[in-house]
C-alpha positions as CSV (number, residue, x, y, z in Angstrom):
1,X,110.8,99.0,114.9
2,X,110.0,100.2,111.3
3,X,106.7,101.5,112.2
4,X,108.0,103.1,115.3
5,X,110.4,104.9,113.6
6,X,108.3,106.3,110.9
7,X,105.0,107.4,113.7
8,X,108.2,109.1,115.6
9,X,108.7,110.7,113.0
10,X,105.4,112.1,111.9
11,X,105.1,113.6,115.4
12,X,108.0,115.4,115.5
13,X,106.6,116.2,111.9
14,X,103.6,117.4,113.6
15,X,105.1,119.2,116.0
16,X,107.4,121.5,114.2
17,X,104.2,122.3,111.6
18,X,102.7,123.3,114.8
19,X,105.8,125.2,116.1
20,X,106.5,126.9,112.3
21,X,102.5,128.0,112.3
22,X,103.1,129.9,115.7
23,X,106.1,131.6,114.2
24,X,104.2,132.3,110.9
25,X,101.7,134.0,112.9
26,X,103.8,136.6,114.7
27,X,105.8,137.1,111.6
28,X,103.2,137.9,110.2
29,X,102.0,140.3,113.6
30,X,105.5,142.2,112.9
31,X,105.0,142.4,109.5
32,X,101.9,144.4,109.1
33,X,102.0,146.3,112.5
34,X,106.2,147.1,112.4
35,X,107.7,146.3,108.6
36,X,104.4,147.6,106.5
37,X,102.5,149.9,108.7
38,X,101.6,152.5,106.1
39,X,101.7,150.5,103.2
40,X,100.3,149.1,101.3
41,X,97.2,150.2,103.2
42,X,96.8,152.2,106.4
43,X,97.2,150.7,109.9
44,X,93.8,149.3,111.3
45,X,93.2,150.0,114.5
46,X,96.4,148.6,116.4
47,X,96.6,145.4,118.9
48,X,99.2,144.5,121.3
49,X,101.4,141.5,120.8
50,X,99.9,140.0,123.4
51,X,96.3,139.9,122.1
52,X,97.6,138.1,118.8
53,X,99.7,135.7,120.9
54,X,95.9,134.6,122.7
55,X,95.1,133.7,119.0
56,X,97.9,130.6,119.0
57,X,95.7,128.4,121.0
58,X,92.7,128.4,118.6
59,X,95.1,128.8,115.1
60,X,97.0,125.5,116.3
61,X,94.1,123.2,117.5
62,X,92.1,124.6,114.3
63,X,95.2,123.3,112.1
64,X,95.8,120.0,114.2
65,X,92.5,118.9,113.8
66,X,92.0,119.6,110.0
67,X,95.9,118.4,109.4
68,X,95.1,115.0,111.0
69,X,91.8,114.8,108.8
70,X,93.6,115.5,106.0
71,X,95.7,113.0,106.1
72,X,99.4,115.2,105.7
73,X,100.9,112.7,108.4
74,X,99.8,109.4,106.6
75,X,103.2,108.0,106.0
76,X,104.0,107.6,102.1
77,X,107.7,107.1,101.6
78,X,106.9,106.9,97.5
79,X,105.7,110.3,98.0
80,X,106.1,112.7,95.1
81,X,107.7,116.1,95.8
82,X,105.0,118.1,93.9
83,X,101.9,115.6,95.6
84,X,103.9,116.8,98.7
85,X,103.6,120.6,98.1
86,X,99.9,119.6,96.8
87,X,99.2,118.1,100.1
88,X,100.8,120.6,102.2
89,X,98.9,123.5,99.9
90,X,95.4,121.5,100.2
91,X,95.6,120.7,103.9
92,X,97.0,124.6,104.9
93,X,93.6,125.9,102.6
94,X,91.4,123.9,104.4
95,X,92.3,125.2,107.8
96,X,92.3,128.7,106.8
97,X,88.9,128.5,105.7
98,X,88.1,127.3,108.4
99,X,89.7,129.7,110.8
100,X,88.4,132.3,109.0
101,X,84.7,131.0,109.2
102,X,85.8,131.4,113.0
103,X,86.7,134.5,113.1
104,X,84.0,135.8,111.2
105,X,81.6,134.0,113.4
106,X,83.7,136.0,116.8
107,X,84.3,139.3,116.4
108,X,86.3,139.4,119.6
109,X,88.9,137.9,117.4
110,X,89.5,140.9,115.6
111,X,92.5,140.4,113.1
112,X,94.0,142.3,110.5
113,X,93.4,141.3,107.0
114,X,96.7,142.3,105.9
115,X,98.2,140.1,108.6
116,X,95.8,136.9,107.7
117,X,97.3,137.5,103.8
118,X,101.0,137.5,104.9
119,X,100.2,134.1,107.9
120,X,98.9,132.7,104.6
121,X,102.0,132.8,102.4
122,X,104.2,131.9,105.2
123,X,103.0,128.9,106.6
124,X,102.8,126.6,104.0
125,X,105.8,128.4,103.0
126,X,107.7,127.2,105.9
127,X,105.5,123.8,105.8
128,X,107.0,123.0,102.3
129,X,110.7,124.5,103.6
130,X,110.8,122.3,106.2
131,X,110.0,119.0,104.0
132,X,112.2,120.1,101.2
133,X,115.3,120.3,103.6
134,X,114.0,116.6,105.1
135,X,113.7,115.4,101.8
136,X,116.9,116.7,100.6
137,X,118.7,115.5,103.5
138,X,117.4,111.8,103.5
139,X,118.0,111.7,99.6
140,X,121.6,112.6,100.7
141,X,121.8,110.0,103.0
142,X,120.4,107.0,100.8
143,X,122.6,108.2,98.5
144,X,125.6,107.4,100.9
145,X,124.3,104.5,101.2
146,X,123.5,104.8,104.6
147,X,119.9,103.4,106.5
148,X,118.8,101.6,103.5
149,X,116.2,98.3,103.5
150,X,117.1,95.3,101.6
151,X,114.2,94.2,99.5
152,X,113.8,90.9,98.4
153,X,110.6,90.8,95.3
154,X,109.0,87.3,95.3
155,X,107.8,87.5,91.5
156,X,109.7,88.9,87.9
157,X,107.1,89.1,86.4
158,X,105.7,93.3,85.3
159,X,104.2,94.1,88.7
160,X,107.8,93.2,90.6
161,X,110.0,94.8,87.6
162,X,107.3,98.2,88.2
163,X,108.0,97.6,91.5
164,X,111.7,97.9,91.3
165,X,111.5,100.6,89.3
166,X,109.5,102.6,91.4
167,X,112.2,101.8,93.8
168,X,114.9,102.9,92.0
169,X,112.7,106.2,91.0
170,X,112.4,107.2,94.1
171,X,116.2,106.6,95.9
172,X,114.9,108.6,99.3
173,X,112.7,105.6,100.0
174,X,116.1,103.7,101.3
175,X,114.6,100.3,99.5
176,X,117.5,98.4,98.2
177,X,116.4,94.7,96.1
178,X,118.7,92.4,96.3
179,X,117.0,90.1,93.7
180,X,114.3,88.4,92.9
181,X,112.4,84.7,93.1
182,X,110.6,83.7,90.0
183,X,110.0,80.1,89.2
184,X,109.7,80.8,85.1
185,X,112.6,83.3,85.1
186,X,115.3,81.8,86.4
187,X,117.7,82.2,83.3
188,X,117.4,86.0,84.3
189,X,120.3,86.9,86.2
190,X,118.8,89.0,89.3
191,X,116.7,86.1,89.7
192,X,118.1,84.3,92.5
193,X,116.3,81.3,92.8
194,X,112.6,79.6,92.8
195,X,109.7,80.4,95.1
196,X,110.6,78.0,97.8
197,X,113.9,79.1,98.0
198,X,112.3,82.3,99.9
199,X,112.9,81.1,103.3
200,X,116.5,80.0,102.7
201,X,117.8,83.1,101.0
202,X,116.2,85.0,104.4
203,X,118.0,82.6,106.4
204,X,121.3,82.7,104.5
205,X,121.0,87.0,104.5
206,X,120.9,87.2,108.7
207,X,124.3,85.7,108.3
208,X,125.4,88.7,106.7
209,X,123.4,92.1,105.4
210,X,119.5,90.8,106.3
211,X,116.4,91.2,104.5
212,X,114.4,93.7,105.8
213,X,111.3,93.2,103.3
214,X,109.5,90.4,101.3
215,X,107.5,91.6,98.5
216,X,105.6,89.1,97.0
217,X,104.1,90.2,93.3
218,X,102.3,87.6,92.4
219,X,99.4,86.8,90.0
220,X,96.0,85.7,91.4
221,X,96.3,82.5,90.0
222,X,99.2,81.7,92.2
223,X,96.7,82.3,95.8
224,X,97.9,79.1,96.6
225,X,101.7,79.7,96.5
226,X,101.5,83.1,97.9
227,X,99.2,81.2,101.2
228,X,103.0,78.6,101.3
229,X,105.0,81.3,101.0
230,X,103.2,84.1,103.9
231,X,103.5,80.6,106.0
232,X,106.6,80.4,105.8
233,X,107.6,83.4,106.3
234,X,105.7,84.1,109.3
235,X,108.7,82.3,111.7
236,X,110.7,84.7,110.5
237,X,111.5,88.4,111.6
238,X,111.5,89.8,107.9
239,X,108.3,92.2,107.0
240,X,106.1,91.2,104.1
241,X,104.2,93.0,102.0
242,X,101.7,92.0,99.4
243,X,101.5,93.4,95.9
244,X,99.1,91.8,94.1
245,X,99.6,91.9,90.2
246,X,96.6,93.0,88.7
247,X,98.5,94.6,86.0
248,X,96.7,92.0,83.4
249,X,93.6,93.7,84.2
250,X,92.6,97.4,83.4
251,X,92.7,99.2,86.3
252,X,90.6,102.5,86.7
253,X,91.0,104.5,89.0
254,X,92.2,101.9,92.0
255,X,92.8,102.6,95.8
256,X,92.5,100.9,99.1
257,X,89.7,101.0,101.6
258,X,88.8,99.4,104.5
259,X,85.1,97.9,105.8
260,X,85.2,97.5,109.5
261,X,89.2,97.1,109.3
262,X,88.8,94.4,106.3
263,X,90.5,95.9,103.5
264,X,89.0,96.3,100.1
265,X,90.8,97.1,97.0
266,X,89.1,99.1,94.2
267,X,90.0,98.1,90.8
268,X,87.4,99.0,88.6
269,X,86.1,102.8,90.1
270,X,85.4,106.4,89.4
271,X,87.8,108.8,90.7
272,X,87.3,110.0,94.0
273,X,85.9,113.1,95.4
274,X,89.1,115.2,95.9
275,X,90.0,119.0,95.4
276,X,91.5,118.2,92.3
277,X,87.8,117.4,91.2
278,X,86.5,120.3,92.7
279,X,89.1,122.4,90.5
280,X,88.1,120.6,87.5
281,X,84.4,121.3,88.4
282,X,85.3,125.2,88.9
283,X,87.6,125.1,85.5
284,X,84.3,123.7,83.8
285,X,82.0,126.3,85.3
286,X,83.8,129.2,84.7
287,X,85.5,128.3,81.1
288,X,81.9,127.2,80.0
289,X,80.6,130.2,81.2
290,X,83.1,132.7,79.5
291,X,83.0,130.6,76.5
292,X,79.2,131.2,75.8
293,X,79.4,134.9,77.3
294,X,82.3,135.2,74.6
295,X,80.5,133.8,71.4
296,X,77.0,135.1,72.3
297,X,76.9,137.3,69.1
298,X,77.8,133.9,67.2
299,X,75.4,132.0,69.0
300,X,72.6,134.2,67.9
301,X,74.0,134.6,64.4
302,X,74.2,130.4,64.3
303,X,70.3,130.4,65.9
304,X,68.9,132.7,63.1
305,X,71.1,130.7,60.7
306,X,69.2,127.0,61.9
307,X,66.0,128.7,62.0
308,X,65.6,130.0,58.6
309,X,67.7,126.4,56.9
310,X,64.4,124.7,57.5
311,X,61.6,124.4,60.0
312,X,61.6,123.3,63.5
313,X,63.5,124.2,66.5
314,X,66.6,125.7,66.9
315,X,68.5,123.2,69.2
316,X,68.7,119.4,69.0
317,X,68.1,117.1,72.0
318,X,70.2,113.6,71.9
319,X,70.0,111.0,74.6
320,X,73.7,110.2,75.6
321,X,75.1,108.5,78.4
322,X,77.9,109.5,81.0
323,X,79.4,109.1,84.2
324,X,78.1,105.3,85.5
325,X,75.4,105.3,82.9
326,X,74.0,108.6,83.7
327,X,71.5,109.4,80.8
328,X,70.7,113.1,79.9
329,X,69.9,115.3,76.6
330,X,73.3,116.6,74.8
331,X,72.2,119.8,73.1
332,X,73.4,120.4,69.6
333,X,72.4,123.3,67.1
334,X,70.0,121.2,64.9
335,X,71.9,120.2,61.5
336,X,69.0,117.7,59.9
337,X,65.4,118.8,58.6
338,X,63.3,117.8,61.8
339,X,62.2,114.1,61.9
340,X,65.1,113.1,60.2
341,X,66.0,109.9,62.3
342,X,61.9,109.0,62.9
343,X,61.7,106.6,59.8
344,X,65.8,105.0,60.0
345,X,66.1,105.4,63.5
346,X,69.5,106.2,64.9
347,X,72.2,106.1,62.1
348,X,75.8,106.4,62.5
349,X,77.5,109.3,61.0
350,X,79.4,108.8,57.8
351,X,81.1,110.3,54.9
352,X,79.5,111.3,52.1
353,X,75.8,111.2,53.9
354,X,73.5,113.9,52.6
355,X,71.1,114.4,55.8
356,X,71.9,117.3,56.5
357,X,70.8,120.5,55.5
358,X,73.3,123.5,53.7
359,X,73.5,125.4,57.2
360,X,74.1,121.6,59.1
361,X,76.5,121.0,56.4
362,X,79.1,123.8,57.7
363,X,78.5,123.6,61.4
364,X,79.2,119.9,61.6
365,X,82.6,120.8,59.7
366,X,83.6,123.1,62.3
367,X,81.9,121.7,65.0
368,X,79.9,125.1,65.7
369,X,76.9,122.7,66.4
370,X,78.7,121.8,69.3
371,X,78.7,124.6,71.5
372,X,75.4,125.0,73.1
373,X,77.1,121.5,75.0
374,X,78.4,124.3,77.4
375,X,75.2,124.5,78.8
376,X,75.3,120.8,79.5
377,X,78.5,121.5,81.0
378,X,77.4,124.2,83.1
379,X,74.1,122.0,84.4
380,X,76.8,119.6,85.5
381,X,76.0,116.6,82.7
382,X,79.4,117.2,80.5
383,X,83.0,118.2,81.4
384,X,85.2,120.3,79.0
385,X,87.2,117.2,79.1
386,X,86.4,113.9,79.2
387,X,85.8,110.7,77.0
388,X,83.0,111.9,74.1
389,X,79.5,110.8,75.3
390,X,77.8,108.1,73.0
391,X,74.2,107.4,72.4
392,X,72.4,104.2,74.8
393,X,71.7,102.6,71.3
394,X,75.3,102.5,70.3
395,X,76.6,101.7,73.6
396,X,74.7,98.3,73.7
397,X,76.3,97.3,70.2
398,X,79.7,98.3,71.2
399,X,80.0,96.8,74.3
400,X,79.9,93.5,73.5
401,X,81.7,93.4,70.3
402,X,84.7,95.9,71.8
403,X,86.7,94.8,74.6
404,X,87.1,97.2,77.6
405,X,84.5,99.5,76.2
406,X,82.1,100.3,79.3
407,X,85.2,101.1,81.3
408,X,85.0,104.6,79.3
409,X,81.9,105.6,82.1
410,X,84.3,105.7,85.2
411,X,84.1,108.8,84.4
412,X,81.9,112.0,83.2
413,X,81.7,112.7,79.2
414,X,83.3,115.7,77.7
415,X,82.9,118.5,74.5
416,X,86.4,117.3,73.7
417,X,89.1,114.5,74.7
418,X,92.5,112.7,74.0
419,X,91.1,110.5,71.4
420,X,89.2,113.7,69.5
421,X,92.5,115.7,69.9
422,X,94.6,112.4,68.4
423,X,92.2,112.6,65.9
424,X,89.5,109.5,66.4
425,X,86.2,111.0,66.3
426,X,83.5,110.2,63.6
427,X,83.6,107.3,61.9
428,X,87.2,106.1,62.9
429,X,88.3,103.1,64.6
430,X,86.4,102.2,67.6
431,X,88.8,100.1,69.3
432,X,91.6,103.3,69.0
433,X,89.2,105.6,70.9
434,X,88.9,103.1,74.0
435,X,93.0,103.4,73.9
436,X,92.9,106.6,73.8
437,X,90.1,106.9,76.5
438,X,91.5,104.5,79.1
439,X,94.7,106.4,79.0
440,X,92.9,109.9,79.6
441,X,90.8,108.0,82.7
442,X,94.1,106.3,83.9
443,X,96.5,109.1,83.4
444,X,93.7,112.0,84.3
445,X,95.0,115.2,85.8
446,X,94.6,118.9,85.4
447,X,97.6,119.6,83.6
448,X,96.8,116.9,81.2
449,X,92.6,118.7,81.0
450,X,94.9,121.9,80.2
451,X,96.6,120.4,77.7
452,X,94.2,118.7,76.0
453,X,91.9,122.2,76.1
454,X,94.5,124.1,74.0
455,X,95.2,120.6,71.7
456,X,91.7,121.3,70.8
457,X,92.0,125.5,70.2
458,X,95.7,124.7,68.6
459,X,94.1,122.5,66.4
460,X,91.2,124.1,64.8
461,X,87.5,122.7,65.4
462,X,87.6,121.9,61.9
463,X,88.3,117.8,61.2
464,X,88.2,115.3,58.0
465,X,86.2,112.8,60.0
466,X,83.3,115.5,61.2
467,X,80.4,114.9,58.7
């Protein structure tokens, strides 16, 4: 009845996007041809209403088709307001390239410019409206304590407590716990009972307010339990849901696909290919860009500098190692006499080392020998942002003497991070870095790459532990 309820509802869902685009289109028809025909530009050659309204046909199935394969009607009750907008915003883009590629394509579908600009701040305008107002109106009904779901969390332990929370976080989702069943927690006082009191507490709710979901959050360990338990619960009418509680484990980057309908959980993954990586990609591109467009007069300055400190070439080639193991040559202004490394080999940096020459000496401490890694970024090797890219040699020490260390490739290296802006780079604490790194992988978004960006300007390039 659940799932009825909820495909009825993105339908009707569907159909008023569909019914708002129409009326963002001939709003947008009046607009240019009635409210601003002289200005801000002249009037194009004018239509009749009636050759816009043959548009309709081709704007809606357009939409429909790249709203469904978008995925804006997948129902997510934990839904976030902003991922909302973002979705609406994302899926709205897409089909306005597209319908533009079509009309560029068929010039019998002449449109005004003007009227494309104002269609596009309508719709998702209206599209966003028109979720707001659902969202505001179902948070007002929960609230009320009216068409809530009674959830009953099979498992205390930090997977059911997150899931409560969650819960709790988001009151539009109408999910109500009513306890849970823990067999090592029972001196808790929402814990109402054992494991195999499940089916009894179900049974003993239908006399009253039922149980609408099971939630069992339990640890791998416990397969055998969780098997009892789905048995027993399948000759009754409650829904169950399975949360396994992986939370022991570092998670990167986890979803859920399907093989031939088999599900498959990633735990242990790069982030997928999404537009939020495509804006990161563009942020890269065209920060790196201005960046060495910007500081080209230093960059030349810094080259004549290396040249004449001592012979050889002006930029230094380092194997480091990226995304999934990805192996490329980090570019540095040189800071050592040439051939430095070809009798000790690679050598970790460290206070008080004398290596480097007089120019080497400065650039290191403001990390000016850093910047031709903008090039690296711009070839596609480095991100502005990301955990610092080590050397292969180093990586093979440090990954089996520091736990959780290889996890730092899920995703692609950067000129600066969350551990350098925390201040662990150089020769500080291994182990801290990784912390620092896991929570930039696990926590990654652009607002956090923003913030880590000016972290880095706000703080100087200069550092105590850059030798």
């Amino acid at each position: 009845m659940l799932q009825e309820l909820s495909r009825l509802y993105q339908r009707l869902l569907f159909a008023a996007d569909m019914a708002l685009m129409a009326a963002a289109w001939i709003a947008a028809y009046y607009l240019r041809f009635e409210v601003f025909r002289y200005w801000p530009v002249p009037l194009p050659e004018w239509l009749p209403i009636d050759r816009y309204l043959s548009f309709i046909p081709w704007i809606l199935c357009v939409a429909a088709l790249v709203f469904s394969a978008s995925g804006l009607y997948v129902p997510d009750r934990a839904q976030r307001l902003t991922s909302l907008v973002f979705s609406v915003a994302k899926a709205f883009s897409l089909a306005l390239l597209v319908l533009m590629a079509f009309f560029s394509l068929y010039r019998d579908f002449y449109v005004s410019r003007l009227t494309i600009i104002f269609f596009a701040g309508l719709t998702p305008a209206l599209m966003v409206l028109l979720r707001v107002t659902l969202y505001l109106a179902v948070l007002r009904t929960r609230q009320q304590g009216r068409n809530l779901r009674r959830v009953l969390i099979v498992g205390a332990g930090i997977a059911g407590r997150r899931l409560q929370a969650s819960f709790e976080a988001y009151p539009w989702m109408g999910l109500k716990v009513v306890g849970f069943l823990d067999d090592y927690k029972t001196d808790e006082p929402d814990v109402l009972g054992g494991i195999d009191e499940a089916t009894d507490i179900v049974d003993r709710a239908l006399e009253g307010e039922p149980i609408d979901y099971v939630y069992v959050a339990l640890p791998l360990r416990a397969a055998t339990r969780i098997e009892e338990l789905l048995n027993a619960l399948s000759t009754r009418f409650v829904h169950v849901c399975l949360v396994p509680d992986f939370l022991q484990y570092d998670i990167i980057n986890s979803r859920i696909t399907d093989v031939d309908g088999l599900p498959v959980l990633h735990l242990m993954d790069e982030a997928p290919a999404d537009v939020r990586r495509i804006v990161k990609r563009a942020i890269d591109v065209v920060f790196s860009a201005a960046v060495l467009l910007i500081t080209s007069p230093l960059l030349a300055l810094i080259a004549v500098a290396v040249r004449l400190s001592s012979p050889g070439p002006v930029l230094y080639r380092q194997e480091r190692m990226s995304l999934n193991g990805h192996r490329f040559d980090m570019l540095k202004f040189r800071s050592m006499p040439q051939n430095t490394e070809a009798e000790t080999g690679a050598v970790w940096a460290t206070a008080g080392e004398n290596r480097a020459t007089t120019v080497g000496r400065i650039l290191r401490k403001t990390s000016l020998d850093e910047l031709p890694q903008f090039i690296n970024v711009l070839k596609g090797d480095m991100s502005v942002v990301g955990p610092r890219p080590e050397r292969p040699v180093f990586i093979e020490e440090f990954r089996g003497r520091v736990p959780r260390y290889m996890l730092r490739h899920k995703m692609k290296g950067g000129i600066t991070g969350w551990a350098q802006v925390n201040g662990w780079r150089g020769d500080t604490s291994i182990e801290r870095r990784i912390q620092h790194d896991l929570f930039y992988i696990q926590n990654w978004s652009l607002a956090l790459d923003l913030k880590i960006m000016v972290m880095t300007v706000w703080r100087g390039f200069f550092s105590k532990h850059a030798y």
